[in-house]
C-alpha positions as CSV (number, residue, x, y, z in Angstrom):
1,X,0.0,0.0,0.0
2,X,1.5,3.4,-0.9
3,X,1.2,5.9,1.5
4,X,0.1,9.6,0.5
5,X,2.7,12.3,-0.3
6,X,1.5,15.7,0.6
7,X,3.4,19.0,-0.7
8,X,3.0,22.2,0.7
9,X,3.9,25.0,-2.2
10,X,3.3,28.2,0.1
11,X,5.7,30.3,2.8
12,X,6.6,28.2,6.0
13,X,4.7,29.8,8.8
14,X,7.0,31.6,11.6
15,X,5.8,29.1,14.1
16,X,7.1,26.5,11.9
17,X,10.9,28.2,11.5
18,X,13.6,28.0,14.6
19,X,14.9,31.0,12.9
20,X,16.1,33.0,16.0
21,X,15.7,37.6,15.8
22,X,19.4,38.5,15.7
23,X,20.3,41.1,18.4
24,X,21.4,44.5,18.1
25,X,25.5,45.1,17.4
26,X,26.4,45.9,21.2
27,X,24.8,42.9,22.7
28,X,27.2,41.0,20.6
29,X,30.3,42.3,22.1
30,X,31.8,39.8,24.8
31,X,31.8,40.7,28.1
32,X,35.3,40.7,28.9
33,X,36.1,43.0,25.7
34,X,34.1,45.4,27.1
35,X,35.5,45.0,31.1
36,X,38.8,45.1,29.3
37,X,38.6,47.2,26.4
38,X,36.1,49.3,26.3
39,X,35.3,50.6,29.7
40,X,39.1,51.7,30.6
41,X,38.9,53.1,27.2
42,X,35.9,55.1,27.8
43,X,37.2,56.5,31.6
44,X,40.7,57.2,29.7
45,X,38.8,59.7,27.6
46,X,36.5,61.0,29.9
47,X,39.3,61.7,32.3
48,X,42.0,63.0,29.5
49,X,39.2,64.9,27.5
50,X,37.0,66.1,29.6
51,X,38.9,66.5,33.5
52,X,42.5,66.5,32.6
53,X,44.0,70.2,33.8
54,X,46.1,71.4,31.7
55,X,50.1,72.1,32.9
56,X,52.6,74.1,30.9
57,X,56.7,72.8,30.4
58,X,59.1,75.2,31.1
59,X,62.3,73.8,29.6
60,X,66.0,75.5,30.3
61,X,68.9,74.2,28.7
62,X,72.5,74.2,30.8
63,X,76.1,73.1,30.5
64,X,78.5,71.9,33.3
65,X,82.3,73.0,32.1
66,X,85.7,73.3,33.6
67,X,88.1,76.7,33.0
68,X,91.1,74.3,31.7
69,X,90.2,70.5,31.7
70,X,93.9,68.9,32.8
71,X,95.9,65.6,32.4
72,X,93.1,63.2,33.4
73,X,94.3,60.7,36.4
74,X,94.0,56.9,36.2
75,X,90.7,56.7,37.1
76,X,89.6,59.9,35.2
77,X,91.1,57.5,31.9
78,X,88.7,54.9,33.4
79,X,85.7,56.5,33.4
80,X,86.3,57.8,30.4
81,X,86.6,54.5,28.7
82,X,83.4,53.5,29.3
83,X,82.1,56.9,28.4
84,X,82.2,58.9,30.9
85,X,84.2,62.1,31.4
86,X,85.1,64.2,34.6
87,X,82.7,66.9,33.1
88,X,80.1,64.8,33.4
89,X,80.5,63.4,36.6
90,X,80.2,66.9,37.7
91,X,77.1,67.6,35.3
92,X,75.4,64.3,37.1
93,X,76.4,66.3,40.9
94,X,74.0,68.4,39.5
95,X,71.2,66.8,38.3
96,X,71.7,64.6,41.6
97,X,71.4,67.8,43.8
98,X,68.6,69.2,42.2
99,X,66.6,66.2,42.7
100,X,67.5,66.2,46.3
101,X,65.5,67.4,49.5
102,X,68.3,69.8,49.8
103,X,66.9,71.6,46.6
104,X,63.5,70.8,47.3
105,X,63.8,72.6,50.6
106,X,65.6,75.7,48.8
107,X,63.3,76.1,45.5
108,X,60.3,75.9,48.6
109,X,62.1,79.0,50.6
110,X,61.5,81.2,47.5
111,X,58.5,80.0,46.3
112,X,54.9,78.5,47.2
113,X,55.1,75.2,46.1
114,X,52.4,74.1,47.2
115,X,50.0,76.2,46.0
116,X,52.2,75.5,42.7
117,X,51.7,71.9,42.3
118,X,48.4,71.7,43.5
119,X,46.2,74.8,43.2
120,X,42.5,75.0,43.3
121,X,40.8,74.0,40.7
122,X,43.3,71.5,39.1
123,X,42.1,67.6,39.0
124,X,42.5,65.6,41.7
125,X,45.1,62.2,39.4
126,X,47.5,64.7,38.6
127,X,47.6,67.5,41.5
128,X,49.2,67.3,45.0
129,X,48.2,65.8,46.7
130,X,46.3,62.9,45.0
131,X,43.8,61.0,47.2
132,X,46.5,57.9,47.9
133,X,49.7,60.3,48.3
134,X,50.1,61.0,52.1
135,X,50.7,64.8,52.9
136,X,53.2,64.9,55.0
137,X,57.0,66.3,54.3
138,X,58.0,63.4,52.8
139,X,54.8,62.8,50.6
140,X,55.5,66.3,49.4
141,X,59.0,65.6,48.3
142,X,58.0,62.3,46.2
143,X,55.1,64.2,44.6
144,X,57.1,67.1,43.6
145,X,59.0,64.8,41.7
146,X,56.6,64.2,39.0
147,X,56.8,67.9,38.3
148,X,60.8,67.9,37.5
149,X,62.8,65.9,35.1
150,X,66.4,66.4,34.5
151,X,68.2,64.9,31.4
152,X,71.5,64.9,29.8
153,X,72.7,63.9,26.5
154,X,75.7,62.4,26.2
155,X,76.5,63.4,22.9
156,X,76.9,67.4,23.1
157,X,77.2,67.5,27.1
158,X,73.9,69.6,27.2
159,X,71.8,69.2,30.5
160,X,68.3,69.8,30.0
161,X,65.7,70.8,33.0
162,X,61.9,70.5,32.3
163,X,59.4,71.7,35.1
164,X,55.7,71.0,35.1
165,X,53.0,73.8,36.6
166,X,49.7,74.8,36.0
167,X,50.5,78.4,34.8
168,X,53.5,79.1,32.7
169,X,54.8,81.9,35.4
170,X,55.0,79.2,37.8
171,X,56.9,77.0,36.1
172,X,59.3,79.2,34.5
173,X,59.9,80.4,38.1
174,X,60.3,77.3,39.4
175,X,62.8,76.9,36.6
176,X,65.0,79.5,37.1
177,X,64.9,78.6,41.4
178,X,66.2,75.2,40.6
179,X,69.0,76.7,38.1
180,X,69.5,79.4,40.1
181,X,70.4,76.5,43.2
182,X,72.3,74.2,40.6
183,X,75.4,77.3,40.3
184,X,75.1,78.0,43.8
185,X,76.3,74.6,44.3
186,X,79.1,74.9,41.5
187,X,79.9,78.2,43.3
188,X,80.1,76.1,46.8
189,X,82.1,73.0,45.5
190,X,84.3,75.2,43.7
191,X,85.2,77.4,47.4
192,X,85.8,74.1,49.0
193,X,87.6,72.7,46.4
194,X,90.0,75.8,46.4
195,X,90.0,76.3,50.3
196,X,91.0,72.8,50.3
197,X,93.6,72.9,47.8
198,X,95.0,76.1,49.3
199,X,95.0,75.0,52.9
200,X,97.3,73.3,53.6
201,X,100.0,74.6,52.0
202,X,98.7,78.1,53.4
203,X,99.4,76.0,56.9
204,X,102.5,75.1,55.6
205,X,104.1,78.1,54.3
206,X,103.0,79.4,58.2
207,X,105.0,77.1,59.7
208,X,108.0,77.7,57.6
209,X,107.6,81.5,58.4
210,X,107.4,80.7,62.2
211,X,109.9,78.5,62.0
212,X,112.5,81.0,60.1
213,X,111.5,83.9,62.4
214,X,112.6,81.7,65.4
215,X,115.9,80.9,63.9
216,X,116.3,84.6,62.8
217,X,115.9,85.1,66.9
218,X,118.0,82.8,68.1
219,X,120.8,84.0,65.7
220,X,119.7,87.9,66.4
221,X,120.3,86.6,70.7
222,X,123.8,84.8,69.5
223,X,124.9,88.7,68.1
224,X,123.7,90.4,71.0
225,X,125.0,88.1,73.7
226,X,128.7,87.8,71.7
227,X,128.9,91.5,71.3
228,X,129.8,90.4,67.3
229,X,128.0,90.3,64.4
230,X,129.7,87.1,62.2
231,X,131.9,85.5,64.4
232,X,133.5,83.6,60.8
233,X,134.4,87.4,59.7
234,X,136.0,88.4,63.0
235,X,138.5,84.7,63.0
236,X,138.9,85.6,59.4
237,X,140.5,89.3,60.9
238,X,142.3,87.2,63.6
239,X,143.5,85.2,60.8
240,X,145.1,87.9,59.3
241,X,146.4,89.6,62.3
242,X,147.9,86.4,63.4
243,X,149.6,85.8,59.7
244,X,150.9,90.1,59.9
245,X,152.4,89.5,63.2
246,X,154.0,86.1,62.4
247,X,155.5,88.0,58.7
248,X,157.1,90.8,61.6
249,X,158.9,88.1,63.9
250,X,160.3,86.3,60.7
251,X,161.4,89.7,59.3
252,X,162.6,90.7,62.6
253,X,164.4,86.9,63.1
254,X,166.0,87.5,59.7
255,X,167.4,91.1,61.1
256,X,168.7,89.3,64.1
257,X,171.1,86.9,61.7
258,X,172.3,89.6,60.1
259,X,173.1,91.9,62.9
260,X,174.9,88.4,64.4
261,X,176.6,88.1,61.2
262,X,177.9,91.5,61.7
263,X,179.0,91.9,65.1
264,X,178.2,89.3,67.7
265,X,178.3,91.9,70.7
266,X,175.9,94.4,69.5
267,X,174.1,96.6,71.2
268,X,171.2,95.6,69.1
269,X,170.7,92.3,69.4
270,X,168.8,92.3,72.9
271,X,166.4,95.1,71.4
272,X,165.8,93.0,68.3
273,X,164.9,90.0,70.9
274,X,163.1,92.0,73.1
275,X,160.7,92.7,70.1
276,X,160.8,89.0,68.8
277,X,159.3,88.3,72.2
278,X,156.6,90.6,72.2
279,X,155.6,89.7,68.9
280,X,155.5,86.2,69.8
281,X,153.7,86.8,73.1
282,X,150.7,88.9,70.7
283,X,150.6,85.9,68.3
284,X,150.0,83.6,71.2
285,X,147.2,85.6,72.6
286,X,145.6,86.6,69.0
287,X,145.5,82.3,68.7
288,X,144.2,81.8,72.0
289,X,141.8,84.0,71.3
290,X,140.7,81.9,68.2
291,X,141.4,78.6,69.3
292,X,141.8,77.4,72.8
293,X,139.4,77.0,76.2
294,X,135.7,77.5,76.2
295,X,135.8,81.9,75.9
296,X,137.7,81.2,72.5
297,X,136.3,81.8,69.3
298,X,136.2,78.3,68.0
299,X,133.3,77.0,70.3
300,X,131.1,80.3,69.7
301,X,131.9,80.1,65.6
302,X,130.3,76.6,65.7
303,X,127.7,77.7,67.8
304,X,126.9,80.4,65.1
305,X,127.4,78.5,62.0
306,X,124.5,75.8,63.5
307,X,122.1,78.5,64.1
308,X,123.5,80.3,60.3
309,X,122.5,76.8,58.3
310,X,119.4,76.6,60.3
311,X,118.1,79.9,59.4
312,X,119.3,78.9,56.1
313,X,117.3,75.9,55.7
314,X,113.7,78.1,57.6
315,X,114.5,80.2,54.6
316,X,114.5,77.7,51.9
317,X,111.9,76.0,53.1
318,X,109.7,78.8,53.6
319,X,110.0,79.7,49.7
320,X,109.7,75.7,48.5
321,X,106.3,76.5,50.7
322,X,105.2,80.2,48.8
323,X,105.7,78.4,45.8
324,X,103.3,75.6,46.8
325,X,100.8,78.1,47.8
326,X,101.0,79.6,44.4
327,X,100.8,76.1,42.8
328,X,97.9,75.4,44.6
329,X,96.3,78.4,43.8
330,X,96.6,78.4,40.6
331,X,95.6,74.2,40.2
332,X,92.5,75.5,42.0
333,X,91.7,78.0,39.3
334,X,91.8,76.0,36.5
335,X,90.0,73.3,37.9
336,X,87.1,75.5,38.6
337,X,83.4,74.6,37.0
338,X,81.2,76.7,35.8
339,X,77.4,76.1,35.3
340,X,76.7,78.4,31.5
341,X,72.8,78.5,30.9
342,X,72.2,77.6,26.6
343,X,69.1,78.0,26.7
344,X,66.9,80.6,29.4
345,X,64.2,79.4,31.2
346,X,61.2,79.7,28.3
347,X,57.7,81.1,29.4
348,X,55.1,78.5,27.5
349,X,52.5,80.0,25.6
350,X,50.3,76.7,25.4
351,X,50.0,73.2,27.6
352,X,52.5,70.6,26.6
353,X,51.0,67.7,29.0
354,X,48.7,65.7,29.5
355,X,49.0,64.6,25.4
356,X,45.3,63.9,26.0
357,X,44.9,61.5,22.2
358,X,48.6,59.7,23.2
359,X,46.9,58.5,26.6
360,X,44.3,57.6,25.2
361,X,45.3,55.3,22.3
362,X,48.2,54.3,24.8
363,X,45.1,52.6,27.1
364,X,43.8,51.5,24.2
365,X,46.2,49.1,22.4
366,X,47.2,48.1,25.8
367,X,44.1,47.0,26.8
368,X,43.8,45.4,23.1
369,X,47.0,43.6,23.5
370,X,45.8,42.8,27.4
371,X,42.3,41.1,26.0
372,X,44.4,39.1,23.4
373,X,46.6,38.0,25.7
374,X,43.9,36.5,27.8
375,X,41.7,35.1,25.0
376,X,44.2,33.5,23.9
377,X,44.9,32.1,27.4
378,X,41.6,31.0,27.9
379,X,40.9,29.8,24.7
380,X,43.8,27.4,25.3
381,X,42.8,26.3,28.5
382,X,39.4,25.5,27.1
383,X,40.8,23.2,24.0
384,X,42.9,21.5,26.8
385,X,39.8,20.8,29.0
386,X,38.0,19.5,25.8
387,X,41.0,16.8,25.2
């Protein structure tokens, strides 16, 4: 028996079909695209677009230099074979100190910093103090921070300062405060480094003077006590009056032989002998004088020469020690840095930060990189599960 075959020629009816409405475009988005994607996405812009204040750059350029760069040591050489130069140890000194709480409390002497970096009206993410940032001293200090950076470039030996404010005054005043502290601290290594250089062979020249006046006094107490001014000059006169004397006895000697020669009975031999004597007796006292006990001269010309070569030697020493001072002074001159401004302080006329369309496609391709990332995670994880 052959059963019936029934065809039905017109439109299914919709109670027939499992045909399902499709829904709208945004119900189709995942969830997690729009926790991860969109919604940082859409605060990002809100914030950046719509809240962000807007804070001015004021930008000084500044280079670090020494009056006459010298011989470098064994360690300058060093440093400078892995790039790095005295100049720009003492360029980083800088950027160091102006970053420090020693600057921080010197800019915030001369101006309001506070009212700077957080005045009324600015947003509440990029002022100070922001709602997790504590206020004290210390909280101050790290949040002043984000308003300063200091670069260098390694290449021309330029230092550049950029400082952040809500008002382009501020900021270029700021500027110039932190500059202004940067040579004041050249100024003040460059006094030590001299008075330190300089110091001790000021010391040491002193000495030599105080030493060389004391010798001077002890040779100026050997005159006075003496009653002689150079005891070498007055044995040198001795000397000579001994070596007259001693010239008259042998003339006189030589008379006597002749007048023997003559006529042994003479009446003139005992004058002649008489004066032989007496010439004799003055040559014996004019050598005792020089030469003999402890009143002679020989004892008190030592005594003189000692103090003479000491006074000699106060002298020398005390020039060896003016020339140091001199040395010193003038090492101390040409290693003296100098801090020369390039470029002034500018006065912005328009807000270089936040870059409101940068932050905001920043967030977004990281949050698309983020979600893709994951999904890819998760879609592993599920294809594991499955196996």
């Amino acid at each position: 028996m052959t059963e019936p075959n029934l065809s039905y020629l017109g439109p299914i009816p919709k109670a027939l079909s499992y045909d399902k409405p499709t829904p709208p475009w945004w119900r189709r988005i995942p969830l997690p695209f729009l926790i991860v994607v969109v919604l940082p996405t859409l605060i990002a812009a809100v914030y950046y677009l719509l809240i962000a204040s807007p804070r001015y750059v004021s930008e000084t350029q500044f280079v670090v230099r020494a009056a006459n760069r010298s011989q470098p040591s064994s360690l300058g050489m060093a440093l400078e074979g892995v790039g790095l130069s005295s100049t720009q140890t003492d360029a980083f000194t800088v950027h160091e100190y102006m970053t420090s709480r020693d600057a921080f409390k010197e800019v915030g002497r001369q101006v309001d910093l506070r009212r700077i970096v957080g005045p009324p009206g600015a947003d509440a993410l990029s002022r100070y103090p922001r709602p997790w940032e504590k206020g004290t001293e210390e909280g101050f200090y790290k949040g002043f921070q984000r308003f300063i950076v200091v670069g260098y470039d390694s290449s021309t030996g330029i230092s550049t300062l950029r400082v952040e404010a809500y008002s382009p005054q501020d900021a270029r005043r700021v500027a110039e405060v932190m500059l202004a502290s940067g040579e004041n601290l050249i100024n003040r290594l460059n006094e030590r480094s001299a008075t330190d250089a300089v110091r001790d062979a000021q010391a040491a020249r002193d000495r030599a003077r105080q030493r060389l006046s004391e010798a001077q006094q002890q040779l100026v107490a050997f005159r006075n006590r003496e009653r002689f001014i150079d005891p070498a000059e007055t044995a040198t006169e001795s000397s000579r009056l001994i070596g007259g004397l001693m010239a008259t006895v042998a003339q006189l000697r030589a008379e006597r032989t002749q007048v023997m020669n003559e006529a042994a009975n003479s009446p003139q031999l005992p004058v002649i002998n008489s004066r032989i004597a007496a010439y004799e007796s003055q040559i014996s006292a004019e050598r005792a004088k020089i030469a003999g006990d402890s009143g002679s001269l020989a004892p008190k010309l030592s005594a003189y020469e000692d103090l003479s070569l000491n006074r000699e030697f106060a002298d020398r020493e005390l020039t060896a020690a003016n020339a140091a001072v001199t040395s010193a002074e003038e090492d101390a001159r040409r290693q003296k840095l100098y801090l020369d401004r390039i470029v002034a302080p500018s006065l912005p006329d328009e807000p270089a930060e936040p870059r409101r369309w940068i932050a905001i496609l920043t967030l977004l391709i990281s949050s698309l990189v983020a979600y893709g990332i994951g999904w890819f995670i998760w879609a592993g994880a599920r294809e594991h599960r499955q196996e």
